[in-house]
FITI-648455 format. One line per 2 residues: number of its first residue (from 1); their letters; for each residue x, y, z of N, C-alpha, C, O. Coordinates in Angstrom, 3 decimals. Example, Ala and Ser with C-alpha at 12.3 -4.5 7.8 and 13.67 -1.06 7.14 Angstrom:
1) AS) 13.190,-5.690,7.800,12.300,-4.500,7.800,13.200,-3.300,7.800,14.236,-3.319,8.465 ~ 12.850,-2.250,7.080,13.670,-1.060,7.140,12.900,0.030,7.870,13.409,1.138,8.039
***
This chain:
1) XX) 127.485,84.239,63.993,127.669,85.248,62.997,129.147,85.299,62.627,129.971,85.086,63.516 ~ 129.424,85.483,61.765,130.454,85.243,60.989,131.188,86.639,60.259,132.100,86.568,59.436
3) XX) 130.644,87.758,60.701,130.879,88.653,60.247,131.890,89.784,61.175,132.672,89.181,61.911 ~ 131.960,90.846,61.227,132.522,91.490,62.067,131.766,92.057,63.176,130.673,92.611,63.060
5) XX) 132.503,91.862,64.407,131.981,92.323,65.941,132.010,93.004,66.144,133.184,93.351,66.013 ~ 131.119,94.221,66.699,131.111,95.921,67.234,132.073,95.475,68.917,133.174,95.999,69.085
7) XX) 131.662,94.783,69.700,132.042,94.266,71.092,133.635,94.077,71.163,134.141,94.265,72.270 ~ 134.585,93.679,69.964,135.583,93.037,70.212,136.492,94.720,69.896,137.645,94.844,70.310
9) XX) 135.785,95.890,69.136,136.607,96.804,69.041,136.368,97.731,70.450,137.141,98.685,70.530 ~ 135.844,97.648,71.059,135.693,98.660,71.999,137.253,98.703,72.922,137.654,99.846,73.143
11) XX) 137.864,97.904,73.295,139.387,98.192,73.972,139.841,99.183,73.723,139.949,100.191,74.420 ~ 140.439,98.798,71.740,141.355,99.458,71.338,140.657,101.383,70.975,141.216,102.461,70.775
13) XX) 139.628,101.058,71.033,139.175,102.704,70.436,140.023,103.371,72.236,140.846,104.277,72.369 ~ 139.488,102.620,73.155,139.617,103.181,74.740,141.577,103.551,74.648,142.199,104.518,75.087
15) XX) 141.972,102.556,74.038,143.984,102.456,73.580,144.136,104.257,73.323,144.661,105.235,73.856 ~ 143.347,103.922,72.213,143.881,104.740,71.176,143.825,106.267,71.518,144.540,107.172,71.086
17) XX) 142.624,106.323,72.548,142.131,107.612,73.107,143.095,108.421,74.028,143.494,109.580,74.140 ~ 143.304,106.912,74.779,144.299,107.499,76.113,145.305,107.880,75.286,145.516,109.091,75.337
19) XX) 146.117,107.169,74.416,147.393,107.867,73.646,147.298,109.251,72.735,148.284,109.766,72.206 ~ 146.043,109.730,72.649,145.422,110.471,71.959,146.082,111.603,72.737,147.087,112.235,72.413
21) XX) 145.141,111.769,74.091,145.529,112.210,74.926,146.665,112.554,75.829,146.882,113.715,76.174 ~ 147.320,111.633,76.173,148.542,111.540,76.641,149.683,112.416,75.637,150.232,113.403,76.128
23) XX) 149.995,112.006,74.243,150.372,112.822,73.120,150.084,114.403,73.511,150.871,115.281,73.865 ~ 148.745,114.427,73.323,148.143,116.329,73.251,149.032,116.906,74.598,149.954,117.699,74.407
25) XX) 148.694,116.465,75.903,149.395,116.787,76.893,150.635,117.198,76.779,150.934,118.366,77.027 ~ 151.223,116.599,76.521,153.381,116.366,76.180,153.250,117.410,75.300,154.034,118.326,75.549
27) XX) 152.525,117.593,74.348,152.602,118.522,73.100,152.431,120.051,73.656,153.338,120.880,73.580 ~ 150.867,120.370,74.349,151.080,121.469,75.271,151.710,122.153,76.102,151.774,123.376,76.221
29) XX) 152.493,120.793,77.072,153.557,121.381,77.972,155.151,121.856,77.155,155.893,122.704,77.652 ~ 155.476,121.092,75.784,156.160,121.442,75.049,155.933,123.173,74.784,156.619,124.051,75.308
31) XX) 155.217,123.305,74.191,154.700,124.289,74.106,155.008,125.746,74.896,155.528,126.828,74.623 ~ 154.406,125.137,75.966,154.022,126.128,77.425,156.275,126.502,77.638,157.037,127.466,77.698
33) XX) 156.329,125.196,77.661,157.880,125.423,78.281,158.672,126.261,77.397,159.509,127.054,77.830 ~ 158.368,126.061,75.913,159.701,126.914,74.824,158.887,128.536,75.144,159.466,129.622,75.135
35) XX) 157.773,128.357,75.347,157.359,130.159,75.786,157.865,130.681,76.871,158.227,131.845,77.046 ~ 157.887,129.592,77.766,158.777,130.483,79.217,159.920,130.625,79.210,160.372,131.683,79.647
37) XX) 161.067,129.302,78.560,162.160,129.748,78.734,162.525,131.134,77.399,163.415,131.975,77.524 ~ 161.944,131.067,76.673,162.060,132.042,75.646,162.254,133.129,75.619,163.037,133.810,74.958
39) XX) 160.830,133.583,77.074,161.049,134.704,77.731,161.672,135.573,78.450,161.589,136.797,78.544 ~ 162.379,134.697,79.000,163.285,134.830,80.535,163.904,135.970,79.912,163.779,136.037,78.689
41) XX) 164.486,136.795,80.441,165.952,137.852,80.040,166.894,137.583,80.444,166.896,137.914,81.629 ~ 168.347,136.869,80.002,169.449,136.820,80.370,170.384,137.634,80.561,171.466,137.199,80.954
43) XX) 170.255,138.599,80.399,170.772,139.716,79.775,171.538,139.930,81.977,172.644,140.387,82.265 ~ 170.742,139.552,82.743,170.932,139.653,83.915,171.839,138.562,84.483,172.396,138.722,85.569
45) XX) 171.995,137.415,83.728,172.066,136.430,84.429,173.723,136.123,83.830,174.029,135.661,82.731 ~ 174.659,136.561,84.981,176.022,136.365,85.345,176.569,135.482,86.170,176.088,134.944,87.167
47) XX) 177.566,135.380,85.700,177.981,133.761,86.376,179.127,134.261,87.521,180.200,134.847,87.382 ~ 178.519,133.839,88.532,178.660,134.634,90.449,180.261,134.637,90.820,180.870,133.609,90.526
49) XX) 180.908,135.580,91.369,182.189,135.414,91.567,182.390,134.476,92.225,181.460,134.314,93.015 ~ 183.563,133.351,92.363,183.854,132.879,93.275,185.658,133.247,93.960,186.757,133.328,93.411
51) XX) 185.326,133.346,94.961,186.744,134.011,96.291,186.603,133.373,97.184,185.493,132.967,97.529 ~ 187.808,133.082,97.869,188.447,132.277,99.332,188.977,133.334,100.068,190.201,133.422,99.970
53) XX) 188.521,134.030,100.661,189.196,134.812,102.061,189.298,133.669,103.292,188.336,133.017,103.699 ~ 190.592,133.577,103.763,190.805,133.299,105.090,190.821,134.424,105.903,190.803,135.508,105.321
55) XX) 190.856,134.414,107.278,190.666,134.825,108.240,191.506,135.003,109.805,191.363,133.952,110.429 ~ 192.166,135.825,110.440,192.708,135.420,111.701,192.335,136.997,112.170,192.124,138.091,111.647
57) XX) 192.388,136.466,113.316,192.711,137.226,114.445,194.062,137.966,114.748,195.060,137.254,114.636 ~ 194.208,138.902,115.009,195.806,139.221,114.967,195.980,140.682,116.131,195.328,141.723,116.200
59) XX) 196.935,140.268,116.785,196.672,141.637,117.473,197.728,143.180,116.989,198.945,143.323,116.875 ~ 196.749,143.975,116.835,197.598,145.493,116.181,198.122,145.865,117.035,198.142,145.255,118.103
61) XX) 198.919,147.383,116.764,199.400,148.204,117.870,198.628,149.378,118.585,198.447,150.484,118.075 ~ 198.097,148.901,120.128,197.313,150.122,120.615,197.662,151.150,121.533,198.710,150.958,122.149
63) XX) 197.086,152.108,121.752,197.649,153.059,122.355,199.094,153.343,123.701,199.868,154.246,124.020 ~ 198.668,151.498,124.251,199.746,151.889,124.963,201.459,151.039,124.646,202.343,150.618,125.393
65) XX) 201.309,151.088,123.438,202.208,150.642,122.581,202.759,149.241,122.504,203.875,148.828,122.186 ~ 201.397,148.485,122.978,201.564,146.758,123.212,200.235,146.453,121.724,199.172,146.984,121.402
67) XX) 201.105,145.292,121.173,200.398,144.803,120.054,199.446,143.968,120.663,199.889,142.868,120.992 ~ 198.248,144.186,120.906,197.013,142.902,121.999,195.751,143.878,121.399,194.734,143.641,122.050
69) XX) 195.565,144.712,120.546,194.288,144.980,119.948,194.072,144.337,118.969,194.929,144.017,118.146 ~ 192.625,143.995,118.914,191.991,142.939,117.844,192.145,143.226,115.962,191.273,142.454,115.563
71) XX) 192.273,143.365,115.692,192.933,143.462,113.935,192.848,142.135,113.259,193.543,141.139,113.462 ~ 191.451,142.380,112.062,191.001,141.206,111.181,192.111,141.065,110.052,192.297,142.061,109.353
73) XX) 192.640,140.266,109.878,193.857,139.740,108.667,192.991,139.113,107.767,192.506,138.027,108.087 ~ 192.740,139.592,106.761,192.267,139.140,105.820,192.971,138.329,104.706,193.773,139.173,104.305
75) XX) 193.108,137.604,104.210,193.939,136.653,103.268,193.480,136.088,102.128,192.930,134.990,102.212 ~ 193.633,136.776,100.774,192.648,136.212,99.834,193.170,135.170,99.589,194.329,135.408,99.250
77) XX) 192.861,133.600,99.560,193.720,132.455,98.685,193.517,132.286,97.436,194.541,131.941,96.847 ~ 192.741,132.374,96.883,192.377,131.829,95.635,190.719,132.151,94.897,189.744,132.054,95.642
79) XX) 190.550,132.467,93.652,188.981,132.760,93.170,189.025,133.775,92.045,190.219,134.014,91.870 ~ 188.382,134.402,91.299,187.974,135.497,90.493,188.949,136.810,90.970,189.122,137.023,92.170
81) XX) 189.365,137.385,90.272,189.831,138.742,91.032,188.438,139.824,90.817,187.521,139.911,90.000 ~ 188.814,140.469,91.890,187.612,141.548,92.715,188.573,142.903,92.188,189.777,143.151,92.132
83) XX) 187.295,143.610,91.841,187.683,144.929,91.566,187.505,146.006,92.626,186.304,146.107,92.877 ~ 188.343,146.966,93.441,187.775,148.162,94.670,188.441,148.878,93.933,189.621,148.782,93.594
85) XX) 187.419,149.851,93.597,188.040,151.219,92.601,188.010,152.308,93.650,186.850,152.355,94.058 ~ 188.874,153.348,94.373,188.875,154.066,95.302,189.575,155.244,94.727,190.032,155.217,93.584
87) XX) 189.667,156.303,95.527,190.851,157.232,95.393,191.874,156.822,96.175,191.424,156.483,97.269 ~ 193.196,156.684,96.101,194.104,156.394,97.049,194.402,157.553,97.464,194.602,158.495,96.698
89) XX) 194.479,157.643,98.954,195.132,159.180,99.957,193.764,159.507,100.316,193.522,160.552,100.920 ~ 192.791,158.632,99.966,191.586,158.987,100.774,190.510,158.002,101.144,190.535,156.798,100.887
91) XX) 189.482,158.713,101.830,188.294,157.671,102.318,187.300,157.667,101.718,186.349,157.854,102.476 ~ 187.025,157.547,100.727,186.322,157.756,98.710,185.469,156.241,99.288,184.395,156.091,98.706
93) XX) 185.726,155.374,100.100,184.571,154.307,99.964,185.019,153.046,98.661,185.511,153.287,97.559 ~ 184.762,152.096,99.069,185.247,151.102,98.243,183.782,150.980,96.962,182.625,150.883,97.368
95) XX) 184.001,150.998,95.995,183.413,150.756,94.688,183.206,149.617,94.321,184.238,149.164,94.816 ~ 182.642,148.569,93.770,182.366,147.556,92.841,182.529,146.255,93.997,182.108,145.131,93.724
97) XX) 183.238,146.592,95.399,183.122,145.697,96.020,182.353,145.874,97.629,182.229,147.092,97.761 ~ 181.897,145.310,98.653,181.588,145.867,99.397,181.834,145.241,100.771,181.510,144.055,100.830
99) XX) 182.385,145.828,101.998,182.311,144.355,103.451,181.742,145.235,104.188,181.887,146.443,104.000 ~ 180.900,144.641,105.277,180.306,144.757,106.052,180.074,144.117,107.304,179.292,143.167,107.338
101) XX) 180.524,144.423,108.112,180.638,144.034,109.737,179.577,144.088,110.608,179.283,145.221,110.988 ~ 178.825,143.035,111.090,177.934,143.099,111.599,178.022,142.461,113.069,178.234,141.275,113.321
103) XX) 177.760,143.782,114.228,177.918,143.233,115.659,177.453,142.210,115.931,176.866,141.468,115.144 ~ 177.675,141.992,117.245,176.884,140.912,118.374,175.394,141.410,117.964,174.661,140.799,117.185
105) XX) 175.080,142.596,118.607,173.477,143.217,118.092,172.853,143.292,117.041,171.740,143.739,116.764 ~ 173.774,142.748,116.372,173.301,142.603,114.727,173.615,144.170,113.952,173.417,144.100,112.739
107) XX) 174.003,145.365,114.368,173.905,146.435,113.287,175.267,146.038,112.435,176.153,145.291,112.851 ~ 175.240,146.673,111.211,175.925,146.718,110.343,176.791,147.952,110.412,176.343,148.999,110.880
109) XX) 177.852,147.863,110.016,179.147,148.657,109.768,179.930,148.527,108.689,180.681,147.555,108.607 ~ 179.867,149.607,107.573,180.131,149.527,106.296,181.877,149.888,106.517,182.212,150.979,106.980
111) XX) 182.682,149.065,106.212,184.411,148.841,106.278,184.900,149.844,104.796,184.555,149.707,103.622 ~ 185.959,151.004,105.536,185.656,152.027,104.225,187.145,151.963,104.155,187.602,151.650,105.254
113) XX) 188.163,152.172,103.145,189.855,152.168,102.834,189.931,153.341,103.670,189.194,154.324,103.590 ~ 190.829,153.172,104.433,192.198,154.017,105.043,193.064,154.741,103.796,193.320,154.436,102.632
115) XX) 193.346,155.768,104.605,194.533,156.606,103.233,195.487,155.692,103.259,195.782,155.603,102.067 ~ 195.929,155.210,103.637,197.371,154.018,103.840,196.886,153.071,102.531,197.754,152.636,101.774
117) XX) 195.761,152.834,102.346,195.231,151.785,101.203,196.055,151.911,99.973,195.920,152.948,99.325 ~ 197.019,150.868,99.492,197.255,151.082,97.689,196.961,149.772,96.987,196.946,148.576,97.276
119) XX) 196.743,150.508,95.981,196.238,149.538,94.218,195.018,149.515,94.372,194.562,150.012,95.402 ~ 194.292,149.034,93.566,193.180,148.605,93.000,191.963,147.445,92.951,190.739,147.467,92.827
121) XX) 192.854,146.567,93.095,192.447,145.276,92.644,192.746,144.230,94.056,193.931,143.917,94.170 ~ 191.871,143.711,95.047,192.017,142.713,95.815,192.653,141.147,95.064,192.016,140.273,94.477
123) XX) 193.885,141.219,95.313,195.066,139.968,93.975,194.977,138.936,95.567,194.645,138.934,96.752 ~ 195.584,138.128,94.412,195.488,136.088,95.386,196.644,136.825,96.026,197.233,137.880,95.795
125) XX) 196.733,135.897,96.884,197.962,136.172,98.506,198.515,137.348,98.493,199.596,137.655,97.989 ~ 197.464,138.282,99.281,197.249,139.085,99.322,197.018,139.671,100.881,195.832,139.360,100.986
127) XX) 197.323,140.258,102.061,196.963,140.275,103.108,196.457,141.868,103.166,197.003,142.824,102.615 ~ 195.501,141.871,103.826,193.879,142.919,104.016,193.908,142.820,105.423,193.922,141.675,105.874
129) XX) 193.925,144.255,106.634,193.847,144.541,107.624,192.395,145.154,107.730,192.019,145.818,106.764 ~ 191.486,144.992,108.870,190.469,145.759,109.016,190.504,145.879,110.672,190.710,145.082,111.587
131) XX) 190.169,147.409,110.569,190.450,147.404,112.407,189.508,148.549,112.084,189.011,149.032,111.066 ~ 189.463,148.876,113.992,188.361,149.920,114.434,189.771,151.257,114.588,190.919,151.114,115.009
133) XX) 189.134,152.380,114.103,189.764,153.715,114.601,188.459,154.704,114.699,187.904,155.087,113.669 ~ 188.028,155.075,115.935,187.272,156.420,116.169,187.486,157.320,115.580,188.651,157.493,115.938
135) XX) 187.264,158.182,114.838,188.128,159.765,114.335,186.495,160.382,114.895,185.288,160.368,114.654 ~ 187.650,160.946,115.894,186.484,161.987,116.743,186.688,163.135,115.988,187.608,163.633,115.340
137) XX) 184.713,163.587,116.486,184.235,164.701,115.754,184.515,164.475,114.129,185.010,165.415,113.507 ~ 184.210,163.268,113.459,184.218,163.287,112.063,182.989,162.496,111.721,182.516,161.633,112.461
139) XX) 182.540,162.817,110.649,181.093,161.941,109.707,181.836,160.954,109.211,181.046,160.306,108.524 ~ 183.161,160.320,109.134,183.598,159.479,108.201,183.751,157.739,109.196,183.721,157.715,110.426
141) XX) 183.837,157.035,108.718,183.349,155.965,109.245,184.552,155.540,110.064,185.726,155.729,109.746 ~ 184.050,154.864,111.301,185.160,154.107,111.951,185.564,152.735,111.949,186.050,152.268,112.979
143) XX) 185.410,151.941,110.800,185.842,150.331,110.558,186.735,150.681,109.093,186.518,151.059,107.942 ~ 187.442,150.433,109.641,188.970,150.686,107.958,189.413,149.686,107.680,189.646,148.777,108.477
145) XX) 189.646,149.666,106.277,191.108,148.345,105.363,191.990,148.764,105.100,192.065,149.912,104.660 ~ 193.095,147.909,105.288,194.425,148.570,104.496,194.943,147.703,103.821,194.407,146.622,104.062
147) XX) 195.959,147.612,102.866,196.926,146.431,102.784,198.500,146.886,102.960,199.479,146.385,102.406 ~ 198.442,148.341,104.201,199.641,148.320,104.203,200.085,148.212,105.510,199.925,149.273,106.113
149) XX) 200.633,147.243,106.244,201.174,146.735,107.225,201.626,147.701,108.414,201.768,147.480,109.616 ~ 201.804,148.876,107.629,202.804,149.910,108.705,201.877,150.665,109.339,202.199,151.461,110.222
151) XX) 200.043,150.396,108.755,199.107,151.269,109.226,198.819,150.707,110.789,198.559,151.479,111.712 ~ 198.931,148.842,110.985,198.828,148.792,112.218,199.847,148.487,113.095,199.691,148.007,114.218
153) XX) 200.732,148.729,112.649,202.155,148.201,113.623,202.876,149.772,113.072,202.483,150.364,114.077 ~ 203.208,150.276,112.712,203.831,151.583,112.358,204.274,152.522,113.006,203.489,152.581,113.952
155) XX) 205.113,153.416,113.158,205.478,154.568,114.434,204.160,155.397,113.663,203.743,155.372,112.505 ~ 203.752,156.099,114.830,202.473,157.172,114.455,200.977,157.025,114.416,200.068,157.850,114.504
157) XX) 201.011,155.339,114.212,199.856,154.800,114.235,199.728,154.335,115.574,200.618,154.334,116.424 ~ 198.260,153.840,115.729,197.755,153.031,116.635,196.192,152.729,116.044,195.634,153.479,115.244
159) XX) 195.643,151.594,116.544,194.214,150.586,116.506,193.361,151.025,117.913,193.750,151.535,118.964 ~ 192.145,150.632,117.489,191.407,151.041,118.917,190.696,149.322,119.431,190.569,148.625,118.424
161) XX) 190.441,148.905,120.171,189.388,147.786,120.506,188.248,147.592,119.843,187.608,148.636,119.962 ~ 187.547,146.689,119.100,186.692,147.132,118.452,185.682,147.451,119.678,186.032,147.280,120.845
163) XX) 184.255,147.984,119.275,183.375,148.908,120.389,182.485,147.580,121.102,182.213,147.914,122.255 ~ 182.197,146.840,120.939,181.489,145.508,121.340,182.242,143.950,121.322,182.776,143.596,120.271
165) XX) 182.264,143.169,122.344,182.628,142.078,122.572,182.113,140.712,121.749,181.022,140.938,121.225 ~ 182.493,139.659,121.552,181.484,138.722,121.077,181.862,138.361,119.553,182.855,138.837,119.003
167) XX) 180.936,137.440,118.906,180.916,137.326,117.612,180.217,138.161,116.371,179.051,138.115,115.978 ~ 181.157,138.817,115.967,181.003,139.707,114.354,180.407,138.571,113.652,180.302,137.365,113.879
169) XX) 180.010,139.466,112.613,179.892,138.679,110.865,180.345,139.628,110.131,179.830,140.743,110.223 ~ 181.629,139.342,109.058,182.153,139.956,108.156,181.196,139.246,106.817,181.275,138.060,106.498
171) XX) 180.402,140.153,106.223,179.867,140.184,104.964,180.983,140.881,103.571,181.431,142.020,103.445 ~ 181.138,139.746,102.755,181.870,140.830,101.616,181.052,140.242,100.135,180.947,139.074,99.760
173) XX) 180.532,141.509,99.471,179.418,141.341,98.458,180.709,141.970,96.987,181.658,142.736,96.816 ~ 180.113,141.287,96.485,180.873,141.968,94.964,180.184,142.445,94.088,179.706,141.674,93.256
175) XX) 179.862,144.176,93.981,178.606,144.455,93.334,178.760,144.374,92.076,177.730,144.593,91.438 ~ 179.974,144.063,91.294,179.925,144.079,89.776,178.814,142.945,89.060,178.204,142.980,87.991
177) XX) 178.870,141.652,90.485,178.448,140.282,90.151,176.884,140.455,91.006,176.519,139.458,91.629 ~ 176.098,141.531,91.034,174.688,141.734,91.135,174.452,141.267,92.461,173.530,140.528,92.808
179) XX) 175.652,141.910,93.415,175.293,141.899,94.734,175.722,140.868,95.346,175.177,140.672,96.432 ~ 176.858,139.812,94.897,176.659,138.695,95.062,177.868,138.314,96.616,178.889,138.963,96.843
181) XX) 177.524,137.504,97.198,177.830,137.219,98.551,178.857,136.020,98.055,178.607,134.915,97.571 ~ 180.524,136.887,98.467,181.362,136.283,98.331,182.272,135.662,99.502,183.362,135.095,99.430
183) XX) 181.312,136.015,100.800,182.351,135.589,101.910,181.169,135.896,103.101,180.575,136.938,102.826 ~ 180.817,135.441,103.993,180.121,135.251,105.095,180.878,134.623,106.142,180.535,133.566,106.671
185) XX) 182.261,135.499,106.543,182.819,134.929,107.648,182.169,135.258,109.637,181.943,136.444,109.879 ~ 181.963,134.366,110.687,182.376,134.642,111.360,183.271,134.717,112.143,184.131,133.843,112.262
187) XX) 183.203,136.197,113.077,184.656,136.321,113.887,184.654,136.727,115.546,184.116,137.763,115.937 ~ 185.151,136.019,116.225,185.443,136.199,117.677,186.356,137.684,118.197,187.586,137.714,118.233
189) X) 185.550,138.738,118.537,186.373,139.869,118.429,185.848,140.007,119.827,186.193,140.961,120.525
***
């Protein structure tokens, strides 16, 4: 027969199908994807502080007027500047930024400014004290910052031991940047 074959087209119809298909697919997930990202709300989505705190050990001045109590030196090097909006001359609690000290036992201890605290703004090379002081018979917290030098070496002052032995975790969150975890140091206290 000399005419045209039903047998010799059957491949390409099978070609043509799969690409048929394959096409529709790609086309749907096209689809599917410009609806989700479309949706999303950015309106949340901030781009995360980044900060370098170093760290030492340092010993303050304690009661019996030998510098050998434990005192965290904080050292910003380099990153975003951090905003702590406070009252200065008081214990108002740090604002927009947050640290948190967490024992050997794991509880947490929210680190609140000392009246000694001045300015505003945690700036590059920059040195940050955090020590333990009890203030008996008070609701106000006993883990403090300063950045003023004379709070732990100073006539009038003194530091206490912190209350537990072992390894801390200093947490510092920056709440302007949606909570965001700018430092996860540990420390041998």
């Amino acid at each position: 027969m000399t005419g045209y074959d039903m047998k010799d087209d059957s491949g390409v119809s099978e070609v043509i199908s799969s690409m048929l298909i394959v096409f529709l697919v790609i086309a749907a997930a096209l689809v599917v994807g410009v609806y989700i990202f479309s949706s999303v709300d950015e309106t949340y989505l901030q781009e995360p502080a980044f900060v370098f705190f170093s760290t030492e050990i340092i010993g303050g001045l304690g009661n019996d007027g030998q510098k050998n109590v434990p005192v965290i030196r904080m050292h910003r090097a380099h990153g975003d500047d951090l905003e702590q909006r406070y009252t200065e001359g008081t214990h108002s609690g740090i604002e927009g930024m947050k640290i948190i000290l967490y024992d050997p036992d794991g509880n947490g201890h929210e680190v609140v400014q000392s009246i000694t605290m001045k300015g505003d703004t945690v700036d590059i090379a920059e040195d940050f004290y955090i020590f333990y002081y009890d203030l008996a018979n008070s609701q106000e917290a006993d883990y403090w910052i300063t950045n003023d030098l004379k709070r732990i070496y100073g006539p009038g002052y003194h530091v206490e031991p912190f209350p537990v032995h072992g390894t801390w975790r200093m947490i510092i969150t920056e709440e302007d940047h949606q909570d965001t975890i700018v430092a996860d140091i540990p420390l041998s206290l």
